[in-house]
N, CA, C and O atoms as CSV, one atom per row, in Angstrom:
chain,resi,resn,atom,element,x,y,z
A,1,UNK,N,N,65.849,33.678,66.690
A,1,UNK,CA,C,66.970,34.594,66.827
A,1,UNK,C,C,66.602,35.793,67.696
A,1,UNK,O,O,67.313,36.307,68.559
A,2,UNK,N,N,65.306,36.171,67.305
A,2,UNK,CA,C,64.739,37.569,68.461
A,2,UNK,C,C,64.815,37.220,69.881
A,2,UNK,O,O,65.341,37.746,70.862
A,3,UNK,N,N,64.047,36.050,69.651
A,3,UNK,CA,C,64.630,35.671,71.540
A,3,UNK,C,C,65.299,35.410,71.903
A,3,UNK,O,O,65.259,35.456,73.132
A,4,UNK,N,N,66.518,34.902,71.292
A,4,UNK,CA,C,67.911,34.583,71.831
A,4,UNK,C,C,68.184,35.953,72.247
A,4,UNK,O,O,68.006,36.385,73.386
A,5,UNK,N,N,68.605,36.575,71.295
A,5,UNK,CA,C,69.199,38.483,71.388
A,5,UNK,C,C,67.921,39.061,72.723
A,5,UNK,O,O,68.388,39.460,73.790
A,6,UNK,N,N,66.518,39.050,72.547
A,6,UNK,CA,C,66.141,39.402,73.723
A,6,UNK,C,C,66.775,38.594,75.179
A,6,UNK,O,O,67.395,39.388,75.887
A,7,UNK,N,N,66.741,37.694,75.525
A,7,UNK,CA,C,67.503,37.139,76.609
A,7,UNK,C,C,68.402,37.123,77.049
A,7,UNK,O,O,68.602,37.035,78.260
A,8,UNK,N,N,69.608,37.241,75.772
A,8,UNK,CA,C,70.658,37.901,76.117
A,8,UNK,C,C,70.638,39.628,76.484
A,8,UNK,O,O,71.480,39.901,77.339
A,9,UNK,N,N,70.277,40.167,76.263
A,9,UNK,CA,C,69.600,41.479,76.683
A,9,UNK,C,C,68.899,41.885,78.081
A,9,UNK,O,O,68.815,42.973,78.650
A,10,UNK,N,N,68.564,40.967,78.323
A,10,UNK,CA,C,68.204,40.838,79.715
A,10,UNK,C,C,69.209,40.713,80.682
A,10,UNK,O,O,69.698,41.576,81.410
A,11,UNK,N,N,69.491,39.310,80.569
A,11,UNK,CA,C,70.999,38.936,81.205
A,11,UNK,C,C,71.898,39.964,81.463
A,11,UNK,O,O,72.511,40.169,82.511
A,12,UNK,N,N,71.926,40.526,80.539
A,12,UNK,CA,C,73.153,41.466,80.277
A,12,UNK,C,C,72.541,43.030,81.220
A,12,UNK,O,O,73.352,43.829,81.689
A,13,UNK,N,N,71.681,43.137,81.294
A,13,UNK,CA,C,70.748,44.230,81.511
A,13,UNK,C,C,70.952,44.220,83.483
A,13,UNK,O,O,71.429,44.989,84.318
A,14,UNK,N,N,70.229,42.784,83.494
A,14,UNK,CA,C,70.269,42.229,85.146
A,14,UNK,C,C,71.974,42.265,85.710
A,14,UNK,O,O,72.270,42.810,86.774
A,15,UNK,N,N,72.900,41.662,84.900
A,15,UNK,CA,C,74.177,41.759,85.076
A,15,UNK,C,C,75.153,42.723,85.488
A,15,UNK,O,O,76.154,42.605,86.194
A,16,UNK,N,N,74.416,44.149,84.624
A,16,UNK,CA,C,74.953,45.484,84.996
A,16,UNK,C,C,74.261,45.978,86.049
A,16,UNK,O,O,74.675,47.057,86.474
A,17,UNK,N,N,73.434,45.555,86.527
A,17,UNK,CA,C,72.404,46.169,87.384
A,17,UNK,C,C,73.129,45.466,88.959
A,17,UNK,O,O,73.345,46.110,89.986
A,18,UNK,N,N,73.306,44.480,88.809
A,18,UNK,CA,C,73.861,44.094,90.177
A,18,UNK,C,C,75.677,44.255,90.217
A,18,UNK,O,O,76.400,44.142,91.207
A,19,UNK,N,N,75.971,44.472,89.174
A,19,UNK,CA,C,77.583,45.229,89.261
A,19,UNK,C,C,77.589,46.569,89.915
A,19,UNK,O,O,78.433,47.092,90.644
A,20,UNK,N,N,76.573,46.947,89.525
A,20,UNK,CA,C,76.330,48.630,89.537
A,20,UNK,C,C,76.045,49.030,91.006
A,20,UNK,O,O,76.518,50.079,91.443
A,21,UNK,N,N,75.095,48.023,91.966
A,21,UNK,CA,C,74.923,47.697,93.133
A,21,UNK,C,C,75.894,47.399,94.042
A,21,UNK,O,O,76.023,47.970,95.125
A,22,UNK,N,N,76.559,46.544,93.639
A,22,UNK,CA,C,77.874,46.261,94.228
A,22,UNK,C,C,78.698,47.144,94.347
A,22,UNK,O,O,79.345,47.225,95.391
A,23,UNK,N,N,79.007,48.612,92.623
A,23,UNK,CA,C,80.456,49.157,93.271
A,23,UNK,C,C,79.212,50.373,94.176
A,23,UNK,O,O,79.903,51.228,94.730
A,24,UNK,N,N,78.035,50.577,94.380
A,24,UNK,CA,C,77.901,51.360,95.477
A,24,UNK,C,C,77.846,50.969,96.498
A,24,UNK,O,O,78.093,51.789,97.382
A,25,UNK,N,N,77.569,49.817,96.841
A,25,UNK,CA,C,77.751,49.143,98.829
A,25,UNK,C,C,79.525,49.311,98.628
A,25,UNK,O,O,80.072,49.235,99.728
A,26,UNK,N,N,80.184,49.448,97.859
A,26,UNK,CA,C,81.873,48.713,98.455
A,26,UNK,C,C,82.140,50.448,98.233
A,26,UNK,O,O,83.286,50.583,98.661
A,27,UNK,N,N,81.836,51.314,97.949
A,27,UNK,CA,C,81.909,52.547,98.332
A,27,UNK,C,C,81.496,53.388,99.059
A,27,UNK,O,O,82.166,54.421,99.074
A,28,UNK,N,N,80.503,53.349,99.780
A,28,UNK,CA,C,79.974,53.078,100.903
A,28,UNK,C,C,80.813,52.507,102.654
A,28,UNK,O,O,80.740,52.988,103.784
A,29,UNK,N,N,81.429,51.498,102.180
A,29,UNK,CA,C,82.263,51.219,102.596
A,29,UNK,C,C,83.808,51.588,103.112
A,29,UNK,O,O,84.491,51.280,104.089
A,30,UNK,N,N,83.950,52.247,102.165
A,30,UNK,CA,C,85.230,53.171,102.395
A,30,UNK,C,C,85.281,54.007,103.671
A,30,UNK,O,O,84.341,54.794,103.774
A,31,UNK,N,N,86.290,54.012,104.798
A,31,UNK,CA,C,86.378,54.551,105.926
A,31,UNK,C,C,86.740,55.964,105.621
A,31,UNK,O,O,87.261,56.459,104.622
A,32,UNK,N,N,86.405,56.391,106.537
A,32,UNK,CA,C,86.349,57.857,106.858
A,32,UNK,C,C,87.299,57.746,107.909
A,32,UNK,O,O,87.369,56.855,108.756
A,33,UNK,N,N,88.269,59.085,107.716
A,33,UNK,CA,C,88.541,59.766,108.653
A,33,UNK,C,C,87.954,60.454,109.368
A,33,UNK,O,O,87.114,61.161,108.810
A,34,UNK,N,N,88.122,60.630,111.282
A,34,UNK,CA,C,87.385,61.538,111.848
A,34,UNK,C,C,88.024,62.857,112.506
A,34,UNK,O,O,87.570,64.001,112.528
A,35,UNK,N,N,89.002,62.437,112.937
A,35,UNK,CA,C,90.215,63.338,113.885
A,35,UNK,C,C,91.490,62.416,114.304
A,35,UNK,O,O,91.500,61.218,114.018
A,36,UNK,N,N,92.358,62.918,114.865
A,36,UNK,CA,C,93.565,62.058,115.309
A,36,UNK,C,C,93.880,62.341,116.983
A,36,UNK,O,O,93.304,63.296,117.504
A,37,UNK,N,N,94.366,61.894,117.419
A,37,UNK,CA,C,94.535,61.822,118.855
A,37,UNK,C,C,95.955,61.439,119.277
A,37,UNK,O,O,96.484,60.465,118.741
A,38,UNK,N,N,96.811,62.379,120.505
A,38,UNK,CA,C,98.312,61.959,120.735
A,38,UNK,C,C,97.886,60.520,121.170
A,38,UNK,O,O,98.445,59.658,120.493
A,39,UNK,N,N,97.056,60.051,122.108
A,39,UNK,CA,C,97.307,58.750,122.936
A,39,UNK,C,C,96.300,57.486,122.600
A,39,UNK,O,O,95.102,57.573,122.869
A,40,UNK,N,N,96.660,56.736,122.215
A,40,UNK,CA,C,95.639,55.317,121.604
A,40,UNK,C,C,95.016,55.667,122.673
A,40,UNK,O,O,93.956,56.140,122.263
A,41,UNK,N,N,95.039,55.744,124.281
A,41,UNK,CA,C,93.619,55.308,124.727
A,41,UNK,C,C,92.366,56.070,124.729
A,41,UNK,O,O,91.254,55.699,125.105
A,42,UNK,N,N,92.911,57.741,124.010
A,42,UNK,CA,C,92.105,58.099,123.616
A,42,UNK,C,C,91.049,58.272,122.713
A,42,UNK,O,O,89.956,58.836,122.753
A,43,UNK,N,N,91.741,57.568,121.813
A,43,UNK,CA,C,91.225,57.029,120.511
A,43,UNK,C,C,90.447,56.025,120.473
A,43,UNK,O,O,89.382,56.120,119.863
A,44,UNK,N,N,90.777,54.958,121.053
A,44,UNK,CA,C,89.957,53.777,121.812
A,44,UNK,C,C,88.764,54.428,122.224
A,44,UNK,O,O,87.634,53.987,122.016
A,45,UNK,N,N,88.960,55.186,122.646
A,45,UNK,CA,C,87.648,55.474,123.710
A,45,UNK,C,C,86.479,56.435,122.825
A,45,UNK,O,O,85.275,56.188,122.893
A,46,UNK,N,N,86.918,57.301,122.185
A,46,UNK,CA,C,86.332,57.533,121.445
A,46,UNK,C,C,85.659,56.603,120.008
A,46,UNK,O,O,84.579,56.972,119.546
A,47,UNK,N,N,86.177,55.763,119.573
A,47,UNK,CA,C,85.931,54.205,119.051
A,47,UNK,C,C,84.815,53.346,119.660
A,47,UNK,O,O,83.805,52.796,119.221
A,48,UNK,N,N,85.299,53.439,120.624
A,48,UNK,CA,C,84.002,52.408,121.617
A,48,UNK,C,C,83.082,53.626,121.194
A,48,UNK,O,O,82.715,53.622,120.019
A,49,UNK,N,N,82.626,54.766,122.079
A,49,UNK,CA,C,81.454,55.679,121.957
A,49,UNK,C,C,80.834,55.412,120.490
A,49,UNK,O,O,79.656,55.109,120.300
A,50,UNK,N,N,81.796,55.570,119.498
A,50,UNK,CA,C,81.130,54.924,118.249
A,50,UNK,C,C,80.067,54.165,118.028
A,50,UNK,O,O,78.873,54.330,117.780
A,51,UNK,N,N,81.007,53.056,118.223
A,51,UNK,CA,C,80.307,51.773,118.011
A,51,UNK,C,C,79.350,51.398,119.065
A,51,UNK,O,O,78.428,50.632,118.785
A,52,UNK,N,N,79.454,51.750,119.951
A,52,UNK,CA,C,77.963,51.650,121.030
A,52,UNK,C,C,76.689,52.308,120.171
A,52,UNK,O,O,75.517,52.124,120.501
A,53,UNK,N,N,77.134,53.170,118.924
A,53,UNK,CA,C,75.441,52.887,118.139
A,53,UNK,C,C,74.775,52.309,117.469
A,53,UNK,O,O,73.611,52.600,117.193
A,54,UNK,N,N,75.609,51.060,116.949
A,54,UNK,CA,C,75.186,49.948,116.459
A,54,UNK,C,C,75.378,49.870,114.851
A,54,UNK,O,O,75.570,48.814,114.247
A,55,UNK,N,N,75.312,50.920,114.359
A,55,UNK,CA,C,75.491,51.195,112.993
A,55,UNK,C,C,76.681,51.508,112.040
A,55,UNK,O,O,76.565,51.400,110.820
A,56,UNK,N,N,77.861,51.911,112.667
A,56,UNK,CA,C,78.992,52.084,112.653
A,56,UNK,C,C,80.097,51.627,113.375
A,56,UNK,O,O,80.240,51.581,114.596
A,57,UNK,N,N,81.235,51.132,112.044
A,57,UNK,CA,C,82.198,50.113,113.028
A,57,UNK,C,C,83.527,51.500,112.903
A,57,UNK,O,O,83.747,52.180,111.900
A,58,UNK,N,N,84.043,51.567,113.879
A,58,UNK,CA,C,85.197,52.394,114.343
A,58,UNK,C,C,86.480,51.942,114.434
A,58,UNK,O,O,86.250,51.196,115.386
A,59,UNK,N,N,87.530,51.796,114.247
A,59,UNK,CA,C,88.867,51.499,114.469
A,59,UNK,C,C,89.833,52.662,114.641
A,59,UNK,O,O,89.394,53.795,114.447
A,60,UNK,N,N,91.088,52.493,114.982
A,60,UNK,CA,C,92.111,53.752,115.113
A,60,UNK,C,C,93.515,53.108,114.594
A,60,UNK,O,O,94.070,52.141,115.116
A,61,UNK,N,N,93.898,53.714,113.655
A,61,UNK,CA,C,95.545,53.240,113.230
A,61,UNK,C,C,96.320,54.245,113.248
A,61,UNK,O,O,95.887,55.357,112.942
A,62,UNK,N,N,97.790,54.020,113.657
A,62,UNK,CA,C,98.975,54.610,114.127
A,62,UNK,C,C,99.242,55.278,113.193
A,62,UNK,O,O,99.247,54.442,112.289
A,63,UNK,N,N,99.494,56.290,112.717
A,63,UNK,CA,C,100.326,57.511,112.095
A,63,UNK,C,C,101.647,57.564,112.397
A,63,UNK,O,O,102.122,57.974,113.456
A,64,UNK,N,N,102.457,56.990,111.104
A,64,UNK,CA,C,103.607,57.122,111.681
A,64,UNK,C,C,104.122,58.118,111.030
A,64,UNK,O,O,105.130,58.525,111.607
A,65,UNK,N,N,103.836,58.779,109.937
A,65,UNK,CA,C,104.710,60.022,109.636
A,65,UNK,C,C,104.365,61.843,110.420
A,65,UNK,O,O,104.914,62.945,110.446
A,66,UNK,N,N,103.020,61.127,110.986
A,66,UNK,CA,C,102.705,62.291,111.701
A,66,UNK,C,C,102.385,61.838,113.753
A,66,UNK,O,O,102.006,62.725,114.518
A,67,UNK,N,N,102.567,60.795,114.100
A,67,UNK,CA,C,103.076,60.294,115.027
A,67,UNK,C,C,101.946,60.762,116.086
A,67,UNK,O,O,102.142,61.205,117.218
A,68,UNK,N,N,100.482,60.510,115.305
A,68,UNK,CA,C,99.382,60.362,115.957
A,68,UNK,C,C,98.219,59.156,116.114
A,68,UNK,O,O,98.702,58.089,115.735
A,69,UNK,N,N,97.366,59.071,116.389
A,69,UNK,CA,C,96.600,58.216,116.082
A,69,UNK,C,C,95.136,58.842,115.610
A,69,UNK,O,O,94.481,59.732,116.152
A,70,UNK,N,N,94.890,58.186,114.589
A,70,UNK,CA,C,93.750,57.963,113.431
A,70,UNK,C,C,92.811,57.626,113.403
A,70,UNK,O,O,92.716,56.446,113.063
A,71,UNK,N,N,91.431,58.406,113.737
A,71,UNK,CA,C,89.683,57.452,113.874
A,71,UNK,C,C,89.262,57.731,112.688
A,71,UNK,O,O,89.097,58.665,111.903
A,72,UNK,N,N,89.119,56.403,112.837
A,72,UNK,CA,C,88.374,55.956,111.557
A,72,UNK,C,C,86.889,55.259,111.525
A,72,UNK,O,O,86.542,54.415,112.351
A,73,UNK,N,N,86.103,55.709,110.504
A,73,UNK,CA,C,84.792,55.075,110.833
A,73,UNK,C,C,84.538,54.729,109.663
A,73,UNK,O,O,84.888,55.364,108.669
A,74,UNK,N,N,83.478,52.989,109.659
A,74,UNK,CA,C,82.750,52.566,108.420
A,74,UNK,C,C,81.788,52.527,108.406
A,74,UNK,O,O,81.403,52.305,109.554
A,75,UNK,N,N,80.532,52.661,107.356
A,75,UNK,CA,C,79.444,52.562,107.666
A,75,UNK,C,C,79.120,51.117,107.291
A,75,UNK,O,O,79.818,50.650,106.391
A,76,UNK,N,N,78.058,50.223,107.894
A,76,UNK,CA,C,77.738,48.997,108.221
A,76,UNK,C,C,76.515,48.858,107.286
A,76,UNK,O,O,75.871,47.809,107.263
């Protein structure tokens, strides 16, 4: 019975330990805002400069209640 309950104890131990891992990479994850820009190709361009460092992925999405565009960065 001790070693059952120890093993399950473990399991359970290792189990939380890689949950716990997980919600910090997927938070981590979460994009950042950087600034907004009137014209996508400015935004673009600043996006590329980004991501030319290898470590960070960049995107830009449309603002439509404020009728700008949105940089956004993730970390990788």
């Amino acid at each position: 019975m001790k070693k059952t309950l120890g093993r399950l104890s473990a399991v359970t131990i290792i189990a939380g330990s890689l949950l716990g891992l997980a919600a910090g990479t997927a938070s981590a994850g979460n994009p950042q805002y950087i600034r907004s820009y009137q014209w996508q190709a400015d935004c673009e361009r600043a996006a590329d400069e980004i991501r030319s460092g290898g470590d960070l992925a960049a995107y830009c999405r449309w603002d439509q209640g404020h009728t700008e565009w949105d940089l956004y960065v993730l970390s990788l």
